[in-house]
C-alpha positions in Angstrom: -42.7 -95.3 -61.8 -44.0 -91.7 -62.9 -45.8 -89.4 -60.3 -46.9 -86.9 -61.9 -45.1 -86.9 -65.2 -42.0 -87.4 -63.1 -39.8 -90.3 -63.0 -39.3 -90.9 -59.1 -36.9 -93.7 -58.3 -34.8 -96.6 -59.4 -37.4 -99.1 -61.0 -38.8 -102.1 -58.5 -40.9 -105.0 -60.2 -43.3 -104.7 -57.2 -45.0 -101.5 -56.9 -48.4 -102.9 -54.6 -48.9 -105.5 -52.6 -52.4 -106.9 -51.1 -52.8 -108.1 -47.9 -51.5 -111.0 -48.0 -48.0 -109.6 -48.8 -49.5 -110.4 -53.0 -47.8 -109.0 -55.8 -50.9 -107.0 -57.2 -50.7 -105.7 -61.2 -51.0 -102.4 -62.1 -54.4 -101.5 -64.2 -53.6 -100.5 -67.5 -54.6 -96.9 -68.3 -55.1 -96.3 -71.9 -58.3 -98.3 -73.4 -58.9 -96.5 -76.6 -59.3 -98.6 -80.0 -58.7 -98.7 -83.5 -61.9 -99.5 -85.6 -62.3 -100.0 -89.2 -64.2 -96.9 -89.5 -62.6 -94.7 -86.3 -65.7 -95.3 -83.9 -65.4 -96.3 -80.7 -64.3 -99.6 -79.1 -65.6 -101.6 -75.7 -63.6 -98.8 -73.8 -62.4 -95.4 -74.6 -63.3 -93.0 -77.1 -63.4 -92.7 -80.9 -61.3 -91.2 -83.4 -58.8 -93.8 -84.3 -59.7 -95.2 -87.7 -57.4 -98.0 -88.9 -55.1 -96.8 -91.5 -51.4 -98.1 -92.7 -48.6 -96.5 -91.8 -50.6 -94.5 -88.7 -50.0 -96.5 -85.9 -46.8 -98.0 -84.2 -46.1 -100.4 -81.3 -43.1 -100.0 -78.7 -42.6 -103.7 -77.3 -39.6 -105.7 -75.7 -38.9 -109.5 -76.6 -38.5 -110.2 -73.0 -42.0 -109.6 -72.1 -44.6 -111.7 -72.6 -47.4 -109.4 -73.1 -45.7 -107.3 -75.6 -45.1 -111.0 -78.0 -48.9 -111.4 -77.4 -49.1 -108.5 -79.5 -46.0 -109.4 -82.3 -47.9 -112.5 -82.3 -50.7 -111.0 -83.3 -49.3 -108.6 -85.8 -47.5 -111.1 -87.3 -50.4 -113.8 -87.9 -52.4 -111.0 -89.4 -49.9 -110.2 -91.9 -49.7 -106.3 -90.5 -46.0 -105.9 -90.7 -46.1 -103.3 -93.6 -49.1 -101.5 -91.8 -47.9 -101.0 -87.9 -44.2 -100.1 -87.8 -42.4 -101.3 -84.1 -39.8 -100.4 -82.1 -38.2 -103.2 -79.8 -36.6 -101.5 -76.3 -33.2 -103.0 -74.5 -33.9 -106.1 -73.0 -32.0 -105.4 -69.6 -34.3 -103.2 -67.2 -32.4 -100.0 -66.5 -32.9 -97.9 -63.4 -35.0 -95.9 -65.4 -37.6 -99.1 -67.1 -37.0 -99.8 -70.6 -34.7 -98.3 -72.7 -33.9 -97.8 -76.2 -30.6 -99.0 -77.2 -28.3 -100.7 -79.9 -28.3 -103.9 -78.3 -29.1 -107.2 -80.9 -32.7 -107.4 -81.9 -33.2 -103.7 -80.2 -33.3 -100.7 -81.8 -33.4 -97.0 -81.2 -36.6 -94.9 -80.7 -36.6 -92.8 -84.1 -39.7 -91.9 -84.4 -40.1 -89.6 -81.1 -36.5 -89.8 -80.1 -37.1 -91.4 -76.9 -34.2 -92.9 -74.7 -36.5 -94.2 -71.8 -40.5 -95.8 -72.5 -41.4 -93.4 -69.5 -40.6 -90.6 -72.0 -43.4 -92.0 -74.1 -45.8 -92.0 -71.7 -44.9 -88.4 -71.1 -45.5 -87.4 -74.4 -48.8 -89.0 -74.2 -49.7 -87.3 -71.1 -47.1 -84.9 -69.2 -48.9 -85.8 -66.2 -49.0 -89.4 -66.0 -49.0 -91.6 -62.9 -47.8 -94.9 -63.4 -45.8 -97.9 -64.7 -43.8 -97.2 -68.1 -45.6 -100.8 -69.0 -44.9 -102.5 -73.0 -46.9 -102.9 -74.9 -47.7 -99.5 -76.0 -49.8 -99.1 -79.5 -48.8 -95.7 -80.5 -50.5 -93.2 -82.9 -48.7 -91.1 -85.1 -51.4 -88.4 -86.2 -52.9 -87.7 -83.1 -49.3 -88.3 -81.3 -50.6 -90.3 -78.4 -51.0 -93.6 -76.9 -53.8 -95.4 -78.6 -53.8 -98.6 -75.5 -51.2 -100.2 -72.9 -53.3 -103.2 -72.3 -52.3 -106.2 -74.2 -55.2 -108.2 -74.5 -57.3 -105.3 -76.1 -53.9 -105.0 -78.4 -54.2 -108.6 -79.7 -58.2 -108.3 -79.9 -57.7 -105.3 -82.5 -55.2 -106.5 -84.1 -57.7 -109.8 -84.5 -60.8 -107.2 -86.0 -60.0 -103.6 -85.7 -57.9 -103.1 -89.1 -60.5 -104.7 -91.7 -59.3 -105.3 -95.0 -55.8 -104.5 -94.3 -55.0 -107.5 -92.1 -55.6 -111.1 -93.3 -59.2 -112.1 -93.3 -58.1 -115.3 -93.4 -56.8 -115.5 -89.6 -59.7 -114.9 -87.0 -58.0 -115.6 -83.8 -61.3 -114.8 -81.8 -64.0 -116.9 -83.8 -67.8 -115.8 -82.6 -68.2 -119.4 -82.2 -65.5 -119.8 -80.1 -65.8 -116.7 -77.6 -67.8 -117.6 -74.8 -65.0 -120.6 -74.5 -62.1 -118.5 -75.3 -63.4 -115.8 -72.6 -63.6 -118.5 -70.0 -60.2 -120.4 -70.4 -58.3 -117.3 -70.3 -59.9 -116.2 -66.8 -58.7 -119.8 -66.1 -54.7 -119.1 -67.7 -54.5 -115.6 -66.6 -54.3 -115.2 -63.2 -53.0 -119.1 -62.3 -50.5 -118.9 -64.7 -50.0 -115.7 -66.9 -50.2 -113.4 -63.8 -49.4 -116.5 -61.7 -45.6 -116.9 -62.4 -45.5 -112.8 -61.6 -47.3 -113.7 -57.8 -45.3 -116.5 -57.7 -41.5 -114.5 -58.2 -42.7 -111.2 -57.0 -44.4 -112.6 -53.5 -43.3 -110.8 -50.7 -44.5 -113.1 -48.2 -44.4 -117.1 -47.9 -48.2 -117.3 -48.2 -48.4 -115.4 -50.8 -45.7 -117.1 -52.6 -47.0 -120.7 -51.7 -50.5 -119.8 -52.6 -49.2 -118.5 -56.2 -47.0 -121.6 -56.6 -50.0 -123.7 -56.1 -52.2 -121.7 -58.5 -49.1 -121.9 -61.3 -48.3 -125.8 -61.2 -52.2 -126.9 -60.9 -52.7 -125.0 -63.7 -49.9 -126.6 -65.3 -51.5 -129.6 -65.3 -54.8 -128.9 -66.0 -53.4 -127.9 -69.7 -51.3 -131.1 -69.6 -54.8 -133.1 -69.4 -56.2 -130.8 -72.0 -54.0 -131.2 -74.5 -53.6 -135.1 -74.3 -54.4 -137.3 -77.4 -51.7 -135.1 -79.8 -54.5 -132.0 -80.2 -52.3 -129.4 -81.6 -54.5 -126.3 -79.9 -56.1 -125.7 -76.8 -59.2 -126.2 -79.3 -58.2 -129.2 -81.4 -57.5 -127.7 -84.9 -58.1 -124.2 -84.7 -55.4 -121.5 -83.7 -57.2 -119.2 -81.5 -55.9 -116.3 -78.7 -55.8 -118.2 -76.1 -52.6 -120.3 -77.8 -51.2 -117.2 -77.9 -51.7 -115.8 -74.2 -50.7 -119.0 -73.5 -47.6 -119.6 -75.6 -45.6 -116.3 -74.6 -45.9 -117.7 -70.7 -44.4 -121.0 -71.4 -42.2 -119.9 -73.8 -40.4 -118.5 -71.0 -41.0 -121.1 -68.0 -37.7 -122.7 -68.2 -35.7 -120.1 -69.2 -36.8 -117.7 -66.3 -39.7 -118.4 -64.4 -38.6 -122.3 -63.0 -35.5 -120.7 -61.6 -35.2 -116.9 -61.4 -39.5 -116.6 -60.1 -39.2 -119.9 -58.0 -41.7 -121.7 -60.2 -39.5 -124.7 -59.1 -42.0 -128.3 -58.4 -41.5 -129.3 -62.1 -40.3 -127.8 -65.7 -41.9 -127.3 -68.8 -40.2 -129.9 -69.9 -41.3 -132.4 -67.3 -44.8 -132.1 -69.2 -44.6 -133.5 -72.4 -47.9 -132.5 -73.9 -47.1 -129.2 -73.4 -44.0 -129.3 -74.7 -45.2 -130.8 -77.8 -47.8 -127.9 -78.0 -44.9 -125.2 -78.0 -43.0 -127.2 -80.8 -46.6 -127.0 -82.6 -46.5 -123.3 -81.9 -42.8 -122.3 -82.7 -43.1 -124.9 -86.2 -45.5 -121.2 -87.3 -43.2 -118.4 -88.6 -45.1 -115.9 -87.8 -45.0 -116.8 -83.8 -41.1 -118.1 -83.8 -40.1 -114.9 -85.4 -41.4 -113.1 -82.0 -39.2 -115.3 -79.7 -35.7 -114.8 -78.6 -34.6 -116.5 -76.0 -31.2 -114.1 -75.8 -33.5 -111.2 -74.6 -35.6 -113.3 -72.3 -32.8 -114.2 -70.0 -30.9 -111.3 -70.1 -34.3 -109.1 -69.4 -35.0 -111.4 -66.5 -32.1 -111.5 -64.9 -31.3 -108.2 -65.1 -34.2 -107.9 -62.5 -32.1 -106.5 -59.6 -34.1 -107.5 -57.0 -34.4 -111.0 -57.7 -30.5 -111.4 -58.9 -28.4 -108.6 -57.8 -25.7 -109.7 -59.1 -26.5 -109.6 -63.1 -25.3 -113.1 -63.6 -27.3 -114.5 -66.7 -27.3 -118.6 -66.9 -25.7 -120.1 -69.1 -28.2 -123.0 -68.9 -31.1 -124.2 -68.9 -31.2 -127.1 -72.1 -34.8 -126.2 -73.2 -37.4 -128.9 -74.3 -38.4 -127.5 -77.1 -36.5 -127.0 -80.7 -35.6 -123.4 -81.0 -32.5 -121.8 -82.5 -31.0 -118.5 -81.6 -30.6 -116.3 -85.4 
């Protein structure tokens, strides 16, 4: 991590612990927000007014919270307004870095070889995680937000007539509902998989696990009787905050994190629900498998050795472009 705008040692997925020997996630530290009209959001300050071209987002396909926010983009038809640069997907000793591997690309707008070097632009004194996703603004030449779930809610509102009106993924009608499943998701199954792989204790691994698969099939039960959406018809945030974390289940988190009582595809409603999400263009575009494995398993200290599986035969129809 950076102490003190300096990169300080070979990156480790588990930077704090709780007591309980608990992987414990760092706090995000830029909450600014774009607005239609440049005020200011739930947190930060003002002074970022939506505009094309102004604003860019540094992701990797590997992780799930950046595809919350390609998802997002995506599904509000923002491609030609927020350009994006995709890092490596192998984890360097330095975090994530910009490369010429498929699907990645350089850093060409600051001419960045490491995501830490972003944050240092930002703020030459930073202390913390090089974390993606970053939403970057090009006027003011400084992180706009690192959190994701802010990301995907101004994505949803904060860019007004240049996204598509059409696509509310946060209906007022919906948000007490949607506010309470995903304090259910997140930290059973979202954050869950994370306790689960990056426990440094039995109990805290056994106590994750638990969390993970009874949350598992609490969304099993849910989506019984074919419903498309975790609320029947309508495509809402919580699909996608959902989606990116089982996306990956059998590809990484079932093996590689230990997530290991049953598969995705032991659950056949929710594998039917991430056919129903991948059949949307806008979400399979965000999704490739390649850089999920390879990212994962270039985790050094869960699989020292750099050996990527060749396997496992996923449940759900998805083809590699």
């Amino acid at each position: 991590m950076l102490v003190d705008g300096k990169w300080t040692a070979d990156w480790h997925p588990v930077q704090a612990t709780d007591a309980k020997g608990g992987f414990v996630r760092q706090i995000s530290g830029f909450r600014n927000w774009i607005t239609p009209d440049g005020s200011a959001g739930p947190t930060g300050e003002a002074g970022f007014k939506a505009e094309a071209g102004r604003y860019h987002l540094y992701v990797a396909l590997i992780c799930p919270w950046a595809s919350r926010t390609l998802i997002g983009r995506a599904l509000k038809k923002l491609e030609d307004v927020i350009s994006v640069s995709v890092v490596e997907p192998a984890l360097s000793d330095q975090g994530w870095r910009f490369g010429d591997y498929p699907g990645a690309n350089r850093d060409e707008l600051n001419g960045a070889t490491y995501m830490h070097e972003i944050y240092t632009s930002a703020d030459p004194q930073y202390t913390g995680r090089a974390t993606v996703p970053v939403l970057w603004d090009k006027e003011r030449r400084t992180i706009v937000n690192n959190e994701s779930a802010d990301i995907l809610r101004m994505l949803n509102s904060g860019f007004g007539a240049l996204a598509d009106g059409a696509v509310d993924l946060y209906p007022e009608d919906l948000r007490a509902e949607i506010d309470a499943l995903n304090e259910r998701i997140y930290p059973r199954l979202n954050n869950g998989v994370y306790r689960t792989g990056f426990a440094t204790t039995q109990v805290a691994y056994e106590e994750a696990f638990a969390d993970v698969f009874a949350m598992l099939d609490e969304l099993e039960a849910r989506l019984e009787g074919q419903r498309p959406f975790l609320f029947g018809t309508r495509l809402t945030e919580a699909d996608v905050r959902l989606f990116v974390t089982l996306v990956r289940f059998d590809a990484a988190y079932n093996g590689l994190f230990k997530c290991n009582l049953r598969r995705l595809a032991d659950y056949p409603n929710l594998t039917r629900y991430v056919d129903n999400m991948l059949a949307i263009p806008s979400v399979r575009q965000t999704v490739s498998i390649d850089h999920i494995k390879r990212g994962y398993y270039s985790i050094k200290a869960l699989n020292p050795t750099g050996i990527v599986p060749v396997g496992p035969r996923l449940p759900f129809a998805i083809r590699e472009e």
